[in-house]
N, C-alpha and C positions, 0 to 999 in steps of 0.2 A: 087195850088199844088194838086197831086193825092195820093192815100190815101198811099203811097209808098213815096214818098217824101214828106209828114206831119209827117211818120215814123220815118223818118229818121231827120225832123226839131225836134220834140221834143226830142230827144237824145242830139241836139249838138246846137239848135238855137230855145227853146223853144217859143222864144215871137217873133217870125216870126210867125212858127208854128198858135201860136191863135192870133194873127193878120191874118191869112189867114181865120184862123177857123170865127173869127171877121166876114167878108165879106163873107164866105160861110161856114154854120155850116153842118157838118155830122159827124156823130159819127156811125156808122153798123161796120165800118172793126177796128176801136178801142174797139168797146163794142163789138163784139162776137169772134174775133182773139184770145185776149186773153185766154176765156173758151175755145172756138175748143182745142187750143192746150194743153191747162189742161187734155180735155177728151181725149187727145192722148195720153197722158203721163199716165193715170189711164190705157186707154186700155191694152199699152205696160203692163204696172205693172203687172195685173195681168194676163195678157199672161205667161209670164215667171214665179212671181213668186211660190214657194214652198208652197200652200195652208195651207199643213200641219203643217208647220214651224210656218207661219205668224200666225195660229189659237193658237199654245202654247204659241206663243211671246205674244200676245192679252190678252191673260188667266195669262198669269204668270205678268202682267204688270197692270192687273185689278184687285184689292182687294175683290171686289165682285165675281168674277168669279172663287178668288185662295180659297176661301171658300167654295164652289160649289165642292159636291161629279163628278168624272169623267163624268157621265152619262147626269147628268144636265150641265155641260160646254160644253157637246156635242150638245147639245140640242139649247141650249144657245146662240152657234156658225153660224148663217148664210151660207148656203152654197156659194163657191164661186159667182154665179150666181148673186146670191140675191145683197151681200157687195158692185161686181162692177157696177152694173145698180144701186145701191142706194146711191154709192160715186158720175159714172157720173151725176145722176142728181141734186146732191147737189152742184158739178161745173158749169155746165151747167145753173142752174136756178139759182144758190145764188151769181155768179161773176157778169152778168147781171144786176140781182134783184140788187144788193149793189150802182152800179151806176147811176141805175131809182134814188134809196131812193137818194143819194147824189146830184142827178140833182132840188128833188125836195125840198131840201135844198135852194141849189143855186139862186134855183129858187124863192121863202119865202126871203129872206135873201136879193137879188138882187131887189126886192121889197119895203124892208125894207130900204133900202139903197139907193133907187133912183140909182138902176143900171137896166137901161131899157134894157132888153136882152129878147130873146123867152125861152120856156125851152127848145128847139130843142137846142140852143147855150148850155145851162148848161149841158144839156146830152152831147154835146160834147166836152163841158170841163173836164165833171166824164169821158166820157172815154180816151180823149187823156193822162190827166194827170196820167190814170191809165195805158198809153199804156204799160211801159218798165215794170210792169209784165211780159212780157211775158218772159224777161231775167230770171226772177227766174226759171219759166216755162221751158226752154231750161236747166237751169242748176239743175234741178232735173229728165232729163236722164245720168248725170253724174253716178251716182250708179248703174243702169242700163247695163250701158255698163262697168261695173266693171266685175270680174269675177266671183266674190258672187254676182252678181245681182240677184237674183234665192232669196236670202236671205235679203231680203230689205223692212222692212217697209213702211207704207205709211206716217212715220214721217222722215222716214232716206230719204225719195226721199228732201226732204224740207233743203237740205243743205246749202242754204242762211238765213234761218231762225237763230233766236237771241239764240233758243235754243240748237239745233246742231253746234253752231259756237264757242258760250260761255259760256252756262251756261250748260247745258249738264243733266235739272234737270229729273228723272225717270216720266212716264206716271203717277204715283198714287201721286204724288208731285201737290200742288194748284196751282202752279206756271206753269206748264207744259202747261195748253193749253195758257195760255196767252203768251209765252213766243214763244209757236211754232207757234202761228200766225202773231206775228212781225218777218219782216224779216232785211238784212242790206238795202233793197231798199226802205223801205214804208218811211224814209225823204225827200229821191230823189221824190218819187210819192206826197208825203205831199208838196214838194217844188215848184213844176209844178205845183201844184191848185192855190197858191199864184202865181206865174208867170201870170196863166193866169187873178185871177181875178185882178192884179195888169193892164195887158194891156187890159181888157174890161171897167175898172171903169175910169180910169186915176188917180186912188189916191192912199195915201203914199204907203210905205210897211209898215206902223202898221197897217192901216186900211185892206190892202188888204192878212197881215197874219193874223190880228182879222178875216174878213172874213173865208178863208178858211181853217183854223187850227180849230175852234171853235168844230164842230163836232167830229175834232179826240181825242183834249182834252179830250170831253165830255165822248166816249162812251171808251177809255184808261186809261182815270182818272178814271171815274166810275168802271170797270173792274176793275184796280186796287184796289182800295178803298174795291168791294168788297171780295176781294180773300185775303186781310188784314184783313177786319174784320170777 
């Protein structure tokens, strides 16, 4: 398969997909596809949006900032320039980076497990399984091409997220960033890691959803746990 038709297997025939990946492992257009289009989506943003707007939404949605006499929130406030070279690179480096750490998981683990695999295979497990981000991706220029697009956060671009959908909780809420970093697709992506380490191991689905669930548990659970206590 070519990297267009792995695309296209993990959408609708995942365990083809890494059966193919099995016998030739690449991960480059799964692992950087998804950020490229991240940092399209940031560029657009703040192409169009309203500086000024987004800078009071920020201020009135931050308790420390609503304390803050005029002068000092102004101060305070990043000019445009700064916020989107320091968002793309937080896309850019942290979507990548998050699939290295996950490879090197895999990688430990597959180890542990007597699943004899390279980490070049486990990097292209973290990215396939992470490929259909990119759907969220695509559907956060939905507001965009709204007609208040001009007027759109970089929480409101996140329309698949669990907190935009359903819970709807405000920025100074504890629950907020956790909440806008799960989206409705991270099961689907959670599902495809067990998919694949189910067809590299050949064993059960408890072992190969122990396998691959294990880390989201941990760093969800833990998140949770602490935003409780």
């Amino acid at each position: 398969m070519n990297n267009l038709q792995l695309a296209s297997s993990v959408l609708v025939d995942p365990r083809a997909a890494f059966e193919a990946l099995d016998r030739q492992p690449r991960f480059w257009f799964a692992l950087l596809a998804p950020a490229l289009a991240h940092v399209a989506v940031v560029l657009w943003h703040f192409g169009v949006v309203d500086y000024a707007w987004l800078t009071d939404e920020l201020v009135s949605a931050t308790p420390q900032l609503r304390e803050m006499t005029p002068e000092q929130q102004a101060q305070a406030m990043p000019p445009r320039e700064v916020m989107m070279w320091s968002t793309i690179a937080l896309v850019a480096i942290g979507l990548p980076l998050l699939r290295v750490l996950e490879a090197v998981y895999f990688s430990l683990a597959g180890k542990v497990a007597n699943v004899q695999r390279s980490f070049r295979h486990w990097l292209a497990l973290a990215s396939w399984s992470s490929f259909p981000y990119v759907l969220a991706v695509l559907a956060m220029t939905i507001p965009l091409l709204m007609q208040d697009g001009d007027k759109t956060t970089q929480e409101g671009l996140s329309v698949l997220s669990l907190n935009q959908l359903l819970f709807e909780v405000p920025r100074d809420n504890r629950w907020h960033t956790l909440l806008s970093s799960l989206t409705l697709l991270h099961p689907w992506l959670w599902w495809l890691g067990v998919v694949g380490v189910r067809a590299w191991s050949g064993r059960s689905w408890a072992f190969s959803m122990g396998v691959a669930l294990l880390p989201m548990l941990a760093v969800y659970g833990g998140w949770a746990l602490i935003v409780l206590l």
